[in-house]
N, C-alpha and C positions, 0 to 999 in steps of 0.2 A: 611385762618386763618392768624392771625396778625405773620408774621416770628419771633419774640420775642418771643409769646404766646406758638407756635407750640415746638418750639426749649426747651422751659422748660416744654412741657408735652413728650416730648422725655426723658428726662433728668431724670424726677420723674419717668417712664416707668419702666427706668433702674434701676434706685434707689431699686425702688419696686421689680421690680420682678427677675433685675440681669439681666445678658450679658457672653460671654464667658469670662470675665474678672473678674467677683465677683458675688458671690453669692447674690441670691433676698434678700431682708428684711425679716425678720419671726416676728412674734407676741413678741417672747422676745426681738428682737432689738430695736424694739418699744417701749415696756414697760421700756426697758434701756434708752432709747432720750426722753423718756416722765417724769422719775422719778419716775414711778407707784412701789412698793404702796409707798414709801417714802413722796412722795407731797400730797397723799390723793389719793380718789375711784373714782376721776375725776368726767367729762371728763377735760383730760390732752393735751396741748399743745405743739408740740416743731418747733421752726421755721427750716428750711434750712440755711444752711452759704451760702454767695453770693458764684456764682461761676462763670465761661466764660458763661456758658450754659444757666444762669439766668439773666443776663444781662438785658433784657430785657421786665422783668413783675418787680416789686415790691419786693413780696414775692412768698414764698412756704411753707406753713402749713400743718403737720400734728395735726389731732384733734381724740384721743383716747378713744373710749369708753370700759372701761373693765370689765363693769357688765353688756353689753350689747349684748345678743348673737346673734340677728338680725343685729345690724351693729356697728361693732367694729373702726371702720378708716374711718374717713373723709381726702381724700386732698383737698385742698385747694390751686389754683392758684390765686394772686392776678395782674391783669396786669395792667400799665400804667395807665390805668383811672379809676384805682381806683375800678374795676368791678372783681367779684370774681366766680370763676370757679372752681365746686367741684366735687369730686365724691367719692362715696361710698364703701365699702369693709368689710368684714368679714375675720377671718383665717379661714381654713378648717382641721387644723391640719398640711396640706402639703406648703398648698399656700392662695395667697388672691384669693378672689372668689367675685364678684359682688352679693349682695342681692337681694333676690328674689323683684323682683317691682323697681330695682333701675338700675343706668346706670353708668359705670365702663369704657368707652371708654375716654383712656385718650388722644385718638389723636383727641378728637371734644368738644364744648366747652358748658358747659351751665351756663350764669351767674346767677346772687347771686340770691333770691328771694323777694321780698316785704313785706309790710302786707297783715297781711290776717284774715279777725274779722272770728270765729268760736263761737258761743253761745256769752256771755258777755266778751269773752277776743280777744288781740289781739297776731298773731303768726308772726315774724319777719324770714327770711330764712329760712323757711320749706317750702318743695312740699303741697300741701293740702292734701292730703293722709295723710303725716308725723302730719299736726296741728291737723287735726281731730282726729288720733288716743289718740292723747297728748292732746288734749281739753277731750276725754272723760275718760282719765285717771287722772286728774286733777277733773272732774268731782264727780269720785270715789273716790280721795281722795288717788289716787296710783303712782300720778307722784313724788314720794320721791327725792327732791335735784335738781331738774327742774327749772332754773335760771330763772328771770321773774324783770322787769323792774314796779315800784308802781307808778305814777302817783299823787302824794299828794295833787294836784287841784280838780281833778274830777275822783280818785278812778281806771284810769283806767289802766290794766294790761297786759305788754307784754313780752310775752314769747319770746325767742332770741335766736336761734343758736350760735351755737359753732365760726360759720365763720362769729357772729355779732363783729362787737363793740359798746358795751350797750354804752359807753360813750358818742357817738356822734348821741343817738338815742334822737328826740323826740316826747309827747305824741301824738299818730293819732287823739285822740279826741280831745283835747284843743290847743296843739301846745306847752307845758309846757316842755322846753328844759331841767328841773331840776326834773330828776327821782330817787326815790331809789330805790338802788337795794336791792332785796329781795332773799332768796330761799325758793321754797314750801313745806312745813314741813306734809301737810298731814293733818292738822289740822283747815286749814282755814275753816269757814261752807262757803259752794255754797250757799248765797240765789237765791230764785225761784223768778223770774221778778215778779208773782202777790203778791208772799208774801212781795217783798221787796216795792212794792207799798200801802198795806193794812198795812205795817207799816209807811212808810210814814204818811197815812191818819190817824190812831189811834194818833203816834206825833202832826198832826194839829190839831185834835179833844181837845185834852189836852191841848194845847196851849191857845185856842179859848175860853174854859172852865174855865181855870186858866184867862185870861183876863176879862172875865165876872165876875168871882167871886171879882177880884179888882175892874174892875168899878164897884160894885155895895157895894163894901164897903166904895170908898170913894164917889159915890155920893149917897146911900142911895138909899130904897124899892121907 
């Protein structure tokens, strides 16, 4: 491991879980560095101050989720090139705890994630496990507050982690570097690929119709 990298998942280790010198972080210290609820119901943000320790990645993020009982705390190491190494957490009431299905070892590294198309959308730094669940909760019309990048060219939508920056994302289908940002209200309809195609054709049909009906007004029976 990069000696930069290592030396700041040592650092956050401590941060987290404490040393003979200071107690670990708890779920309220968190919610204090994040602003919860004064900033809003997140997910909430708070960076690391530079230290000796850090010298050598970028950043260090915390990413708070506090309506989320399956995973409450994202870290987030960002190192030198710009490649981001995250891991997962819950409180338990005592301590943090790794979620079930996820990876918590902060001495090893796993960078950021890619896209990833799941049904008609695209998922930006999620495991596939994680898009899939959120592509079918989206589905239903349940992923309430679910940040999501619109595509204004060609419609297409991507979903984005916490440890994205939407800013410097662009479209996987057009290449359209000018997104807006959206959040998912619950309200959008899902159309179904064949009905969204049988409207399609109903639209030509009309089209074709209404042209017919001009040509033949202005050139007569």
């Amino acid at each position: 491991m990069d000696p930069g990298l290592e030396a700041a998942f040592r650092y956050v280790e401590r941060f987290l879980f404490g040393d003979a010198n200071r107690p670990g972080l708890t779920v309220y210290d968190v919610e204090r560095l994040v602003g919860y609820p004064a900033k809003g119901e997140g997910p909430l943000s708070y960076t690391l101050p530079r230290a000796q320790a850090l010298s050598g990645v970028q950043a260090v993020r915390l990413h708070y989720y506090p309506k989320d009982p399956h995973l409450q705390l994202i870290v987030e190491i960002e190192d030198r090139e710009g490649r981001k190494h995250l891991r997962h957490f819950r409180w338990n009431g005592f301590t943090w705890e790794v979620p079930e299905g996820k990876r918590g070892d902060l001495r090893s590294t796993e960078e950021s994630l890619g896209f990833l198309k799941v049904g008609e959308d695209y998922f930006l730094g999620f495991p596939q496990e994680e898009a899939k669940a959120l592509e079918e909760a989206v589905r239903k019309g349940e992923a309430l507050g679910a940040k999501y990048l619109l595509c204004p060219r060609c419609g297409a939508r991507v979903f984005y982690a916490p440890s994205v920056r939407p800013a410097e994302v662009v479209c996987p289908r057009c290449g359209n570097p000018t997104l807006l940002f959206k959040t998912f209200s619950g309200l959008e309809p899902v159309k179904d690929p064949l009905e969204a195609l049988a409207e399609e054709q109903r639209a030509l049909r009309r089209a074709i119709e209404e042209l017919l009906a001009y040509l033949k007004r202005k050139l007569g029976p």
